[in-house]
Structures are given as structure tokens and as C-alpha cells.
N, C-alpha and C positions, 0 to 999 in steps of 0.2 A: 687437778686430776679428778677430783668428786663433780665438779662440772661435766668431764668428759665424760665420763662413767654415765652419767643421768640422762647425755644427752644421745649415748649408743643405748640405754633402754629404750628411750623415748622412739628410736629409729628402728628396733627389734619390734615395740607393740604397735606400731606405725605398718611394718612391713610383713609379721604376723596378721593381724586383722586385716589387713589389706588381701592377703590371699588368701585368708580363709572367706572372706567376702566374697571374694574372685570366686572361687570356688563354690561357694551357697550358690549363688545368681547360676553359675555353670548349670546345677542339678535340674534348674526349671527351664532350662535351654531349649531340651530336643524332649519331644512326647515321648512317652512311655511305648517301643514297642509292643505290640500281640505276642503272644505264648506263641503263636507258630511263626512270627518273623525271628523270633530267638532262635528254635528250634532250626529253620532253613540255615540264619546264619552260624549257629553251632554247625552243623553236618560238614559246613566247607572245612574246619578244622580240624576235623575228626580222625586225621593220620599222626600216628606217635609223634612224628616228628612237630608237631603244632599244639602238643596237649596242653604247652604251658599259655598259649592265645585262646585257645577252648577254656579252659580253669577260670583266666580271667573274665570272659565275656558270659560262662555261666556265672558268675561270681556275683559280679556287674549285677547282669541282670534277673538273675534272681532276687537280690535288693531291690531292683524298679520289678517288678513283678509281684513283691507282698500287697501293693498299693500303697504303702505307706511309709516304707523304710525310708527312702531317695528320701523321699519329700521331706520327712523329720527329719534326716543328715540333713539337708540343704540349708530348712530352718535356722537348726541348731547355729549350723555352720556360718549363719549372717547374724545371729542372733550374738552371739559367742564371739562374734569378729568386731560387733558395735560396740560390745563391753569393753573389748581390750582397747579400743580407740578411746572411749571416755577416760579421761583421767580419774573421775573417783572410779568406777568401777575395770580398772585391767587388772586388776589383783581375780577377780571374780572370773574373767574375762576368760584371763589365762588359766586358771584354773580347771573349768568349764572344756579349755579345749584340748588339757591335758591328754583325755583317755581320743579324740579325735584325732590328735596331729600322731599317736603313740598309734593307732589303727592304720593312717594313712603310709606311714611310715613298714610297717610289718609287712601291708598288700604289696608295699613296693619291695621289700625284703624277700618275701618268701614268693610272689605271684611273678616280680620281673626284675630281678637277679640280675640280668644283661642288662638292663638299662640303666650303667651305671650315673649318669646325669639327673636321673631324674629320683635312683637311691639318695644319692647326695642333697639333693633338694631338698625332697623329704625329710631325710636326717635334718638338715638342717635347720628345718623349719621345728624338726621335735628339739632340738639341742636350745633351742632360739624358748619354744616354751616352758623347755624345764628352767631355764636361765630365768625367765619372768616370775616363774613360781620361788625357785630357791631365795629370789632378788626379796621376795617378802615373808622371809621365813617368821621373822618376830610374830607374822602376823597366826599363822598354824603352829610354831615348833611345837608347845603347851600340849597340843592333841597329841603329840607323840611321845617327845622326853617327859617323863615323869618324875620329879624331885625329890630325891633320896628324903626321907623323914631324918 
């Protein structure tokens, strides 16, 4: 059973860093539109009925628009995803992309609410990294319980 157990983490930090990889490489995909190509494609959205595709795409790109947001998520995002791949470091790994999969996870929560597939996904990809952290608790609890005198 402790077998099976080691070998479904093994497949969680496998298919965690896998798509947070996926995803890093995604961010340096397409160039950074211009302030006014956002702007033209905001305006098609621009009817109540589309505010929740307006939200996201100002969202978006507002991120690609500081110069430098995208770019650090992206980083992070490969960086953070090699960790979890290495054996000594997916403790670090997961850790690391705790407050990222808990972000990507929200956008999809509160920005698109109807796409429940891709809720679920995300969910599960946070469920998947709080499991890799709680998995090494021995190694933080101390930072948190503190032992009666």
C-alpha cells in the first residue's frame, strides 16, 4: 500500500510540473500585443452581455502590458515546474507553486465560472499541490505548531 501511495505522488509531481511547464513555455508563445491592439480588441466586448470575456482579456493583458508580469509567471512557472520534477527538490517545487496553482485556480473561479472543465482542472491541479505539500508536512509543521512548555 506505502508503495502505491509513493507511486500516485510520484505521478501528481510528474503531472503537476508537467503543466506548469506547459504553461511557462505557453507565456513566451505569442508577442506581447500593443496598448491599442488590447484596446480595439476590448471594444468588441464591450456589451453587458460579454463583460465577463472583457474582465478576462483586460485581465490577461493588463499582466502582458506591465512588461514584466507574463514574463516572471512564465519563468517562475518553468522554474517551479523543474523543481517538482527533481526528486531532491519537489518539496521546494511544490511549495513554490502553491500561491500560483491557488491564483490560477481563483481566475478560473471568479473570471469563468461557466467553464466548468476547465474549473475542475484547475481545482485539481490546486488539490493535486496542496496534497504534495501537506505530503511533507514533517518537513514545515515546527513553523507552525508550537509545543506547549
Amino acid at each position: 500500500m506505502e508503495k502505491t501511495i509513493a507511486i500516485i505522488f510520484i505521478v501528481f509531481r510528474l503531472f503537476l510540473g508537467g503543466m506548469m511547464i506547459y504553461g511557462g513555455i505557453q507565456k513566451f508563445d505569442k508577442p506581447i500585443p500593443s496598448p491599442t491592439e488590447v484596446v480595439e480588441k476590448a471594444q468588441q466586448f464591450s456589451s453587458p452581455a460579454k463583460e465577463n470575456t472583457l474582465q478576462k482579456i483586460l485581465y490577461i493583458n493588463g499582466a502582458k502590458q506591465t512588461g514584466y508580469f507574463w514574463q516572471v509567471l512564465g519563468i517562475c512557472e518553468l522554474l517551479f515546474g523543474m523543481l517538482l520534477l527533481l526528486q531532491g527538490t519537489g518539496f521546494v517545487g511544490a511549495l513554490f507553486l502553491l500561491p500560483i496553482t491557488l491564483h490560477i485556480f481563483l481566475f478560473h473561479l471568479f473570471l469563468e465560472p461557466d467553464e466548468l472543465v476547465e474549473l475542475l482542472q484547475t481545482g485539481l491541479l490546486l488539490v493535486i499541490n496542496i496534497a504534495l505539500v501537506l505530503r511533507e508536512k514533517e518537513k514545515w509543521k515546527h513553523l507552525i505548531w508550537i509545543k506547549p512548555i
